[in-house]
N, C-alpha and C positions, 0 to 999 in steps of 0.2 A: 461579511462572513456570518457574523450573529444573523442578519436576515435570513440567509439561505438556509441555516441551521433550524431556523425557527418554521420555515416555509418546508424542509423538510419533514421536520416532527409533527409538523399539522397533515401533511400527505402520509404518512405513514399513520398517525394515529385512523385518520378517513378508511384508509385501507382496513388495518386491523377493525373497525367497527362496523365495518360493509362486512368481512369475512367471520365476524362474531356471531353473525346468524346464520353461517354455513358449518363452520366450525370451531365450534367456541372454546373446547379442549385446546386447540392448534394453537390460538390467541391466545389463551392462559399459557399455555408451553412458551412461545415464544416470547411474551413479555416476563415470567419469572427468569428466564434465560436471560434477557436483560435490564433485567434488575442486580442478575448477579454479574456481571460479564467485569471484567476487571480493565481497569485504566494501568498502562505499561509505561513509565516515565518514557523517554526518548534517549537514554543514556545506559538504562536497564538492556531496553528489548536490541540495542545495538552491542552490547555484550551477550547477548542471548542468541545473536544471531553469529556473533564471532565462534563462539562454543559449539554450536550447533555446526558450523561450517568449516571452521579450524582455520581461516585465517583472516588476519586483522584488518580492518575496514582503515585506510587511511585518509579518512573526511574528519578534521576534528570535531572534536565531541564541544556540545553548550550545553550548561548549564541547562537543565529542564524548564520549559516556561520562557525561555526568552526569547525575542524576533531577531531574526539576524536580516538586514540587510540589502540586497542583491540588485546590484547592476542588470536590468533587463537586456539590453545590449550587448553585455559579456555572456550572459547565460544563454543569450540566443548564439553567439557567435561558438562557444563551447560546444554545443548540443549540435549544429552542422560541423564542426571538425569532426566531432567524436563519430556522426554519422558516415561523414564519407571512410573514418578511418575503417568501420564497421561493415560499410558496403565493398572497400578495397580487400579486406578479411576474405569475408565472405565470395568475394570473386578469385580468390585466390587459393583457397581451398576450395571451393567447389561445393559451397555449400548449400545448401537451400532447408524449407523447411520441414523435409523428412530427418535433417540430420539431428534436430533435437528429440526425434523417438529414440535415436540409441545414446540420448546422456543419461549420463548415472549421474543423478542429482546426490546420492547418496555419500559420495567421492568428498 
């Protein structure tokens, strides 16, 4: 992960300094922008989204910072349940995807 983080930060820097002699305002804007951008624990911004949303996420909460885990296996075998349960939904209502133009995310 550290690799790719770092492999990214060098491709974005490249960018930002290619685009520094086209528009250097743009580059100053964007790098104070993240300079200030704020880090959101994992236990914060899932409270933020329960308030935001009005109801309770029932994944337990860790401790910020810590690795949980994960059977590859189980999480592969979850993720096609949950899929087919979500294709039988969806063939069942009649949905397709125009039907997400009329959700009210706001609800």
């Amino acid at each position: 992960m550290e690799d790719r983080d770092e492999e990214f930060e060098r491709r974005r820097d490249l960018v930002e300094y290619h685009a520094s002699f086209i528009e250097p305002e743009a580059v100053k804007k964007i790098r104070e922008a993240r300079s200030k951008a704020l880090e959101i624990p994992e236990d914060e911004f899932a409270l933020g989204l329960e308030r935001r949303f009005g109801h309770v996420f029932n994944a337990p909460r860790k401790p910020s910072g810590t690795i949980e885990s994960v059977d590859p296996t189980e999480a592969i075998s979850k993720y096609k349940s949950s899929k087919k349960f979500v294709e039988k939904e969806i063939d069942r209502k009649g949905l397709n995807y125009k039907h997400w133009l009329d959700s009210d995310l706001e609800q």
